[in-house]
N, C-alpha and C positions, 0 to 999 in steps of 0.2 A: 419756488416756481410751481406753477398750476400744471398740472398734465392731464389729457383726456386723451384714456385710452381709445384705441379703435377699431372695434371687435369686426369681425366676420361676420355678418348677420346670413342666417334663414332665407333665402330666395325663395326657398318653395317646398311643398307638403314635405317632398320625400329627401330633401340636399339633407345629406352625413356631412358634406366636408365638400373643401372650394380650393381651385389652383390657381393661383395667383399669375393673370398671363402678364400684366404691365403697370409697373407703378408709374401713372400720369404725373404726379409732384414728385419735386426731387427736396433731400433733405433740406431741410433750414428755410424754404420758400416760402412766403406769406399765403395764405388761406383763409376763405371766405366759409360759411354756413352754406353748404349745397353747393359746394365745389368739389367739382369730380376727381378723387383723390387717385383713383386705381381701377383696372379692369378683373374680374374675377370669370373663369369657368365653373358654370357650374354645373349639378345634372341635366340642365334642361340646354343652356347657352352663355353666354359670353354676357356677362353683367357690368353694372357699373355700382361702384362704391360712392357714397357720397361724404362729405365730412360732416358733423353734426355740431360743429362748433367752431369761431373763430380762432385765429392761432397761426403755427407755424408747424410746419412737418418737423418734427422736433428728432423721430426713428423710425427707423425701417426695422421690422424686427424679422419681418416672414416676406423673403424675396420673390421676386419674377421665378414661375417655374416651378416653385414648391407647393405640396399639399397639403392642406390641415382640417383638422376638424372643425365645422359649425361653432361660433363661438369661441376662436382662438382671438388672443391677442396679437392683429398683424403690424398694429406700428402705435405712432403717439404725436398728441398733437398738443405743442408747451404755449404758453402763451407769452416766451419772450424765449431771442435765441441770444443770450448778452455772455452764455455761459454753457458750459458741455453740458450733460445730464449721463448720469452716468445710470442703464435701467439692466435689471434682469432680461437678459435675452429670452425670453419663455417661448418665441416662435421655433427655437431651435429640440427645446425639449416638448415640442408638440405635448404640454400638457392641456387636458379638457378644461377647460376654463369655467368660472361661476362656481368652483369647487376646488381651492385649493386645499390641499393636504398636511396636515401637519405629522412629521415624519414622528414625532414620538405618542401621537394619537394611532395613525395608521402606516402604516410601509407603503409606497408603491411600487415597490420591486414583484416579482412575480412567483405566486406561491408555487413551491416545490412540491412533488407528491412523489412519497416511498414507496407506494405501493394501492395497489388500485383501488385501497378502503377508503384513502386519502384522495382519490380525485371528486369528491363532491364536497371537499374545504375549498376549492380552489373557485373564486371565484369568476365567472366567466359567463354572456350572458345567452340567453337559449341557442339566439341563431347562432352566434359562435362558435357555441358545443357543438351545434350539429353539421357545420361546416368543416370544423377540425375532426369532426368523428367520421363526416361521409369521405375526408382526405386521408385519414389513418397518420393525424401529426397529434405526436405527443403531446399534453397539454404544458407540462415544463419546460417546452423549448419555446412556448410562445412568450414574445416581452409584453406585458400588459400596459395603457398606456388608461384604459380607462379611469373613472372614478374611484378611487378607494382600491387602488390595482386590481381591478377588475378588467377581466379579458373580453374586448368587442371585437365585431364583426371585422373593421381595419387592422385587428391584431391578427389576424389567421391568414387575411388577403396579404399583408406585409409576408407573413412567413410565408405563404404561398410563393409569392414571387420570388422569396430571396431564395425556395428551393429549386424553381424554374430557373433561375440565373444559375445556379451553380452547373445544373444540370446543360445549359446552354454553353456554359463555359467549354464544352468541349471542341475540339475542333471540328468545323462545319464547312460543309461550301453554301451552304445558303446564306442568304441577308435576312439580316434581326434587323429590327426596325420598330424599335419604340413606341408602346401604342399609348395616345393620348388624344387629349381634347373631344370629340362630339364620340369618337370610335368606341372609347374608355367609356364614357358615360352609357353610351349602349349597350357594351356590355358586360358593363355592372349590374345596369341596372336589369338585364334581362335571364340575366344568371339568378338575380336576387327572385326576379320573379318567378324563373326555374325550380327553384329551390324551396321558397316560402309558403309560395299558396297550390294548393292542391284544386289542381284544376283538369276538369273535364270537357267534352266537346262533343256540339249536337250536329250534323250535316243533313241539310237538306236540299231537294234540287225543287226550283222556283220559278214558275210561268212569269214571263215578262214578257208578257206579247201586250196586253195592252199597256205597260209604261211606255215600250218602244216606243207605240203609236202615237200616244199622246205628246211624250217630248219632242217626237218629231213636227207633229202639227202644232206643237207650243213655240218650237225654236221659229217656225216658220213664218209664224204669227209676230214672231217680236221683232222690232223695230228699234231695239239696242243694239249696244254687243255682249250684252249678257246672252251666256246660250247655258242651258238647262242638260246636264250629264244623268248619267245612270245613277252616280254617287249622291246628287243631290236628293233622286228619290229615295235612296236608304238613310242616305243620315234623318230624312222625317220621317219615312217609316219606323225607325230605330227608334224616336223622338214618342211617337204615337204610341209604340210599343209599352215602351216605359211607362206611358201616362197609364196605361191599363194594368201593366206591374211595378208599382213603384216601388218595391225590393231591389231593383235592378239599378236604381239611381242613389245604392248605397256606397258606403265605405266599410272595408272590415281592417280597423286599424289596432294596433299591436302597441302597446306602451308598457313602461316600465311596470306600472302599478296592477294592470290587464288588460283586459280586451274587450272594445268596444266596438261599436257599429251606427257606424256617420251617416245620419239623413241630412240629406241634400236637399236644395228644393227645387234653381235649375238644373234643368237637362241641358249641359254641357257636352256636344259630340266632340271626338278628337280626329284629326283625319290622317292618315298616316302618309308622310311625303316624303321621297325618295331623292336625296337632292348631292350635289359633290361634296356635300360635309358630311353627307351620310343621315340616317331618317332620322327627322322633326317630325314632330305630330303637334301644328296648331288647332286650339280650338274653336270652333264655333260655339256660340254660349246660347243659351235661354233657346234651343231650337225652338219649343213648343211655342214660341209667340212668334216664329217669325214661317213668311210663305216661302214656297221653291224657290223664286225669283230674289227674296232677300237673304236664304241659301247658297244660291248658285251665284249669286255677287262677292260675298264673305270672304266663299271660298278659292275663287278665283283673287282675290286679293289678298288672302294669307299663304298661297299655295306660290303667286309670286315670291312675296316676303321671305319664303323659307327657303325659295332657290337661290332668292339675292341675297341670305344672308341677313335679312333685317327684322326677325321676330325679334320680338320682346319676351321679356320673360313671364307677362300679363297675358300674350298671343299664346301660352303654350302649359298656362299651369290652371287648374281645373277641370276636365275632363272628369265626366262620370263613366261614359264606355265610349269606346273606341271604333274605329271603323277601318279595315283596311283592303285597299283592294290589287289584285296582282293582275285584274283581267285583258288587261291592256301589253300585257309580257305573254299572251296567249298561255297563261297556264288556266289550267281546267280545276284546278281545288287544291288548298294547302289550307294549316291549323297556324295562327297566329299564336303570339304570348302574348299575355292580358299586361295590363300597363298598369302597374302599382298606384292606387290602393283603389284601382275602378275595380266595378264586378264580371265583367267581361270585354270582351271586342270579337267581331266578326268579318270574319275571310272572306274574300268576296273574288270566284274567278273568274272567266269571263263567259260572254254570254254564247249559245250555240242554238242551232237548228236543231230537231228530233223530231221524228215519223211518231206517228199514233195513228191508233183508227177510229173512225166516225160513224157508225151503223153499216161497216165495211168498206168505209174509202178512207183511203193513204193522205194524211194531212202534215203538215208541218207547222210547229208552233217553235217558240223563241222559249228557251231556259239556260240558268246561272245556277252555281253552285252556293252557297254560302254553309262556312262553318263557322259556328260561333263555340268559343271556349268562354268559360267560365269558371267563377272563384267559389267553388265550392264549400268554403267555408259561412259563404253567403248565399250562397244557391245550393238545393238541391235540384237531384235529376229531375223530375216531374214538373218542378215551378219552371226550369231552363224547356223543355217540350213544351209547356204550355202558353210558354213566352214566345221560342220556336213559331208553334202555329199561329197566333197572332201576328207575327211582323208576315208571315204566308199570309196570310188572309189579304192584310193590307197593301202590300204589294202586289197580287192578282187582283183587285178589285177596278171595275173600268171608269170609274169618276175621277182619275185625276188632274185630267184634263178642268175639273171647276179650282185646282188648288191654284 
């Protein structure tokens, strides 16, 4: 009997691992090529698996509601059901898959250390160590699951929890309440970012007196139902920005073998959206080729999408920097986290009144805060100012009314 496995695949730059919310076949069911086998979560949203071969659901090996890593083996697909199959459960021993182990070549039990000469035999891989080191957990009480029993990043967040549970285990009068799905993926992924990249932040306060005016005399002009926001002139300023420091439209990506740094070549904005699953950030792609009006469309149609629930996983993976704005909750200035592996994003509060004087009379003009953080590993201080005053320039400038 023929079997084809059927992995986990990769959805996107930064997915470690996918939870499996609902197997759409059930076992033994006949299957077509691009037939929707199962639903997965992943870091970004709620995916769809397809089948890459004809057949029959032959096993279920990694259920509804379980986690695994990228690349697991979650089921199998036989090309006759006339007869049992009898296969290795391997979805249960979450081994990383593309790599199995032969136990008299390598162990993957998890190496013990007597004493702290021995904790650099132990293998374990950077971020790991330094998440078990910034928790103060031993490194032999973690189970390793990676390669060649090698201790990752899910090896420490496992021990993590199962030390929060114990500790939880006492008795409480509050409610525990299991976090998962979009909640989990945020903050994973914002602790990672927490953690990872060493990041600094520029604050400046920025005249928008002639954006106001112009959007207003643009909205007023138009004869659709597009209407032109605050936000659509920063994500092209953002856009503009970039085109003059194209450092800013990189990636600083971390692999096994080192360390590299990913040129991009469109300017993908990300826009950060507040919605009851909790925040999605779609993107708008190629800004620099498109006008306000083809902006302020986009956006208003991915900003739907993310409240009803209907991005894709294409709506929401490529971003090179991010945009986020809180102005509309009347707060006056806050520091964002950069969104893994862009090189920054910037805070945006809302906008207010302020007095100045004019060769001795009392005037009022219009300003916003905006703080932008960055990945310092890809930015220094100087280039993130120099970047700073550029998107100032461009946002003060009074021609946007020709964009």
């Amino acid at each position: 009997m023929a079997t084809t496995e059927i992995i986990l695949p990769k959805m996107s730059l930064n997915m470690e691992e996918g939870t499996i919310v609902s197997w759409l076949a059930e076992k033994g069911a006949p299957i077509k090529k691009g037939d929707i086998l199962l639903e997965v979560q992943t870091d970004k949203a709620v995916s769809e698996v397809e089948a890459n071969t004809d057949g029959y659901l032959g096993k279920i090996i990694v259920h509804d509601g379980e986690t695994v890593p990228v690349g697991t083996v979650i089921g199998m697909i036989v090309d006759q059901v006339d007869e049992n199959i009898e296969l290795t459960d391997q979805g249960s021993q979450l081994d990383t898959p593309k790599m199995q182990i032969k136990k008299d070549l390598q162990s993957t039990e998890p190496i013990e250390k007597k004493h702290s000469k021995e904790e650099t035999l132990i293998r374990i891989s950077p971020a790991a160590r330094k998440l078990a080191t910034l928790n103060q957990i031993d490194l032999k009480s973690i189970t390793a699951s990676g390669p060649f029993g090698r201790i990752v990043l899910r090896d420490v967040y496992r021990k993590l929890e199962e030390e929060k549970e114990e500790e939880l285990a006492q008795p409480t009068t509050g409610k525990l309440t299991r976090v998962t799905g979009i909640r989990k993926v945020i903050a994973t992924n914002l602790t990672n970012s927490a953690m990872m990249i060493p990041q600094f932040t520029i604050s400046k306060n920025i005249q928008v007196e002639y954006i106001e005016e112009d959007r207003k005399k643009m909205n007023l002009l138009s004869s659709g139902n597009i209407k032109i926001s605050m936000n659509d002139f920063l994500i092209k300023a953002i856009a503009q920005s970039i085109e003059k420091h194209p450092m800013f439209n990189n990636y600083y990506i971390v692999k096994e073998d080192g360390h590299y740094i990913q040129e991009n070549t469109g300017i993908n904005i990300g826009l950060a959206v507040a919605t009851s699953q909790g925040l999605l950030v779609p993107v708008i792609k190629n800004v620099e080729n498109k006008s306000l009006i083809d902006i302020a469309k986009e956006r208003q149609e991915l900003i739907k999408k993310a409240q009803n629930g209907q991005l894709s996983v294409e709506e929401m993976n490529g971003a090179t920097f991010t945009i986020s704005s809180l102005g509309t909750f009347n707060v006056d200035h806050f520091t964002a986290i950069i969104n893994p592996p862009e090189s920054g994003i910037i805070a945006v509060g809302k906008m207010d009144d302020y007095l100045y004087l004019d060769q001795g009379e009392v005037k009022v003009k219009k300003r916003m805060n905006v703080t932008a953080s960055f990945d310092h590993r890809l930015i220094d201080g100087a280039d993130g100012a120099m970047f700073m005053n550029t998107f100032e320039t461009i946002l003060e400038k009074n021609t946007w009314h020709l964009f």
